[in-house]
N, C-alpha and C positions, 0 to 999 in steps of 0.2 A: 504494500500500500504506500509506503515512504517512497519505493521508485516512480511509483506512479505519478504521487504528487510532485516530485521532484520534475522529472517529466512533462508532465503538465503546466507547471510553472513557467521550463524553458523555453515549451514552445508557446507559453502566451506570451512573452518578452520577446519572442523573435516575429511573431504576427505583431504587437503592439508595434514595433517599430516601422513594420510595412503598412503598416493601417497610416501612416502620416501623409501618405502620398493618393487615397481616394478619399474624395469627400462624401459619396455616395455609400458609404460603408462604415460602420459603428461596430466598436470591440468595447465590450465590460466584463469589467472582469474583478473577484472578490471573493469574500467568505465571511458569513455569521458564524454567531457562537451562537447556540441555542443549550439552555439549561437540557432537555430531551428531546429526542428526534421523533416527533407524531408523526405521520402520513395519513392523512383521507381519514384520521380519527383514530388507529391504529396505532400506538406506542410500539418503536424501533431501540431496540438497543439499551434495552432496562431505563435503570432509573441515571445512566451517565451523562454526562451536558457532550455535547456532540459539534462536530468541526464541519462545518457545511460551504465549502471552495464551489465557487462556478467561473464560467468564462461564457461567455456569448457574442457571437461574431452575425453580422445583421448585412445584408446587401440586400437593397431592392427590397421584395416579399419576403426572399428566403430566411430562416433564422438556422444560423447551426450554432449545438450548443454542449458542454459538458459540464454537469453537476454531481458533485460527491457527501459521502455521508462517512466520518472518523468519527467511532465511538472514543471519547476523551476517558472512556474508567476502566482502559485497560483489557476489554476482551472485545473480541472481533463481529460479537452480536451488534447488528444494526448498521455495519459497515457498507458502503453502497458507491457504485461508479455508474452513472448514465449519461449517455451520450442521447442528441435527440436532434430532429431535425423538423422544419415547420416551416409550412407556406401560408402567406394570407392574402384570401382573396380580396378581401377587401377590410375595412377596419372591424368591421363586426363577424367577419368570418376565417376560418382558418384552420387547417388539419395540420395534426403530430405525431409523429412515429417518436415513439423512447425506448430504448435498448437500456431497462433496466438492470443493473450488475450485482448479485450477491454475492460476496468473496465469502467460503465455509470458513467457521474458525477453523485452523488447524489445518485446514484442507485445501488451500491456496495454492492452487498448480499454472497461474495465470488466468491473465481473461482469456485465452484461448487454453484448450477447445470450447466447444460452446458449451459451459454446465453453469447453472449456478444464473441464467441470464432467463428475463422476460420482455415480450415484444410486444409494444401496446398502442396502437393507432386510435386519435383523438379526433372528434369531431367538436369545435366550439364554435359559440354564438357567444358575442361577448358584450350585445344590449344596443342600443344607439339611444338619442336624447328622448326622443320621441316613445319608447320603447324600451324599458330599463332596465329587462330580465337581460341575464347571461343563463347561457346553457352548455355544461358539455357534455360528453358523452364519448366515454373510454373503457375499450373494449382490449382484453390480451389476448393475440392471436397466435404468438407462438412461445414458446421458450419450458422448459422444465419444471420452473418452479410454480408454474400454475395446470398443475396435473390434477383430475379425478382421481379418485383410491383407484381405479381398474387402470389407470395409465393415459387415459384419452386428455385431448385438448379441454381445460374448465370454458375457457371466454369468458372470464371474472369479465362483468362491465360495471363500471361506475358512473355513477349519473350526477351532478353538480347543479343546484339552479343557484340562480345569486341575483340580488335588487342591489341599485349602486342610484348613490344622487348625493347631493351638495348642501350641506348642511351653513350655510354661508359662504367660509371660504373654505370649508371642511370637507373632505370627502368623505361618505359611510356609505357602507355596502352591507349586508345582510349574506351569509353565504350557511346554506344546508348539503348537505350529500352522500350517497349510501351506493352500497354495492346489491343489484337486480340478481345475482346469481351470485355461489359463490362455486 
């Protein structure tokens, strides 16, 4: 996981550099600390404060992106590498593919071969003035880690609705969402 980040680091300092010469193209790049790592409601990685590094490179529609998840207490529960990619059609529309990464404790043989990975294509609505629901809708189509007990593909999908408006200068949004299968 230390090469990785290390890795990762280098090659965002060597994009940040070439990023100086389009204006049409946006790099961010960072890391929260969060006391625990929750997902979609779901507590990762016990009760540890967790190290959450992303980077995100923007051209045009396209978003390419990588975000990770270091358990800071010590064991390899809740640890996470996804990489993800995303077009928008327009400002309130837009699909995502995420190559979710679970590295096993203990059993970290790299991101290759493919174990330990899930593949999840997003479908969002994300509201307009007029209109102020967001909606997504994320569905896992491949990978390992979302298997039935007999072996087959789950299709865990998650549904998101969300209200967003401006409380003055404030912005507040409203966000609920659960998994249709699991």
């Amino acid at each position: 996981m230390k090469k990785l980040i290390t890795l990762s680091m280098l090659l965002m300092a060597t994009t940040l550099f070439a990023q100086e010469t389009k204006s049409s193209s946006t790099l961010d790049l960072g890391m929260d600390v969060q006391s625990r790592y929750i997902w979609r409601g779901i507590q990762l990685g016990g009760n540890a404060a967790s190290a959450q590094p992303w980077v995100e490179f923007v051209t045009g529609d396209f978003t390419l992106g990588a975000w990770g998840a270091y358990n800071l207490g010590g064991t390899g529960t809740g640890n996470e590498a996804d990489f993800y990619v995303a077009y928008a059609f327009s400002d309130a529309f837009s699909v995502t593919v995420t190559d979710y990464f679970f590295p096993s404790e203990g059993n970290f043989n790299g991101y290759w071969p493919y174990s330990g990975h899930v593949l999840e294509g997003m479908l969002s609505f994300a509201g307009t003035d007029s209109f102020p629901i967001g909606i997504s809708v994320a569905t896992n189509f491949a990978g390992d880690a979302d298997k039935k007990a007999n072996g087959k593909q789950a299709y865990s999908t998650y549904v998101q609705l969300s209200y967003g408006t401006k409380i003055g200068e404030t912005d507040f949004s409203i966000t609920a969402g659960g998994v249709l299968n699991d």
